[in-house]
N, C-alpha and C positions, 0 to 999 in steps of 0.2 A: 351656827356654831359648828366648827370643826368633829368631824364625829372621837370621844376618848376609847381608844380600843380597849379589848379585855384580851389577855392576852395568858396562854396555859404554856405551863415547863413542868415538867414530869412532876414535881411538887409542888408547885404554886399558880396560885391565882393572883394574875396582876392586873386588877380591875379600877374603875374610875372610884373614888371615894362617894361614902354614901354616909348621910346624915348618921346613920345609925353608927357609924365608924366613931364617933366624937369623941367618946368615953377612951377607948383605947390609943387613940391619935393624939390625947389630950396627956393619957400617962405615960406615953411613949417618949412625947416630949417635956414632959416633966422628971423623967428619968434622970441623977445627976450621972449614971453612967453611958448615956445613950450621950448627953450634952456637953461631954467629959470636951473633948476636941472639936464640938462645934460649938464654937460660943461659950461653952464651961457654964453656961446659966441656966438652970431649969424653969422650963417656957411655965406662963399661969395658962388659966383655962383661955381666960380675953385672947393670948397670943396665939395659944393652939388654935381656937375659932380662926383669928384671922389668919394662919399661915391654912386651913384648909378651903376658905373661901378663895386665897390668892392662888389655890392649886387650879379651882375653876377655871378664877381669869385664865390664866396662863392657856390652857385651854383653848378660849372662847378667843382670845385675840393674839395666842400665837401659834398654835395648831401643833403646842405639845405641852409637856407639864409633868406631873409626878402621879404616881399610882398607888396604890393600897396595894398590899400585898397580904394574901390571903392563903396559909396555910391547909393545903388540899386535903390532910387526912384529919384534919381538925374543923377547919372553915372558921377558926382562928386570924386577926389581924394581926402581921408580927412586923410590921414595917412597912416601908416606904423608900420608894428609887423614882428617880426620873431626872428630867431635866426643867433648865428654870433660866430665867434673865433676871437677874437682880440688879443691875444695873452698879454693880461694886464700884465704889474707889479704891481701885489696884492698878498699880502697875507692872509688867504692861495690861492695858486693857483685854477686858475678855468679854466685851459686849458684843453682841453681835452673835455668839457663840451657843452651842446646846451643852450650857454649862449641868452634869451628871452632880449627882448629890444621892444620897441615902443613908436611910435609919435605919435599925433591925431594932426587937429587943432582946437586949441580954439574954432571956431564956431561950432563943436560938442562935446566938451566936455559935461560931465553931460548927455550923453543919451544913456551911456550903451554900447557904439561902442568898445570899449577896451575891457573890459569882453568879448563880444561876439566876438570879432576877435582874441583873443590869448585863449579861447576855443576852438576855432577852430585847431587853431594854433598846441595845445600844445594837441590835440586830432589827428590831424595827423601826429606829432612827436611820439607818443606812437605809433602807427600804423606801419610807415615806418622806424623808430630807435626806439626801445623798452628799448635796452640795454644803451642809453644813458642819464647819468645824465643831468638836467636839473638846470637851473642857475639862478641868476640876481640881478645885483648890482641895488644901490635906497639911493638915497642922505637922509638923516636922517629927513629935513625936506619939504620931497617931498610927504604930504599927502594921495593927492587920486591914486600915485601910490602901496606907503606903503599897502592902504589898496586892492588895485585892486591883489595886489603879496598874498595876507594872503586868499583873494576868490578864487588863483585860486589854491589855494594849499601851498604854497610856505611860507618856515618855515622858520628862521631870524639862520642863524649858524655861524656868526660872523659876530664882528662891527671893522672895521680894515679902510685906508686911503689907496685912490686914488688920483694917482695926490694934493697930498697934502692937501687933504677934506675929512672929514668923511664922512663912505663910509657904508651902511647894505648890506651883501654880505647873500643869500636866494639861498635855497635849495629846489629843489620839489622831493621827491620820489615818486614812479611808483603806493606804494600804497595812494597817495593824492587822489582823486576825482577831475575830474572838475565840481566846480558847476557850 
């Protein structure tokens, strides 16, 4: 199995998920405001389990995945970034790809935790897969993600429908910057 880095930014700990995370990863995605623009559904506990088990996989047979995010002055869980293959019916396709994804919760929103954990993120993806394109879908009226995808690079290459909703499908090239 691929080793899951742990990985520190002046505030956060972005470490591999641990059993003990369940409780928080389970209200995180039960939040109807975390769910607002992914999905609009708040996960049950069954879903939460399985979307943290399916972070392993990802892991174990792709040699990347999504991380816990661990608030350094708290040691707090306040969310979750990474990347994932879901294998979408979108078009154009984006299989193949390090499709970026993240969660925060609400009571950190607004203080820059997103920016600096998918910096990270998407700073030790170029490092470890160089050659891989880099992804991310974003509901049209999902503001401060829209604008968190435009800082970290990430350019708007079609407006196309998921699951039945308009859908902005984002592109990062290798020559982006992360600011």
């Amino acid at each position: 199995m691929p080793d899951m880095p742990t990985i520190e930014t002046e505030r956060l700990i972005l470490r591999p998920h641990r059993l003990d995370d369940f409780d928080a990863c389970s209200a995180l995605w039960a939040d109807a405001d975390v769910v607002r623009h992914i999905g609009g559904t708040p996960s049950t506990r069954e879903q939460s389990w399985a979307r943290m088990i399916r972070y392993a996989g990802l892991w174990h047979h792709l040699g990347f995945g999504f991380l816990a995010i661990e608030e350094k002055s708290s040691g707090r869980f306040v969310g979750e970034a990474g990347f994932h293959e879901v294998l979408r019916d979108i078009v154009p396709s984006i299989e193949g790809t390090l499709e970026a994804g993240w969660a925060f919760s609400p009571s950190v929103h607004g203080r820059g935790y997103a920016t600096e954990a998918l910096q990270a993120m998407i700073g030790w993806a170029e490092a470890k897969l160089p050659d891989r394109r880099m992804t991310c879908i974003i509901a049209p009226e999902n503001a401060p993600s829209l604008r968190l995808a435009e800082k970290l690079g990430f350019r708007q290459i079609a407006v196309t429908t998921y699951s039945g909703k308009p859908t902005i499908l984002f592109e990062r090239s290798a020559e982006n910057s992360v600011a």
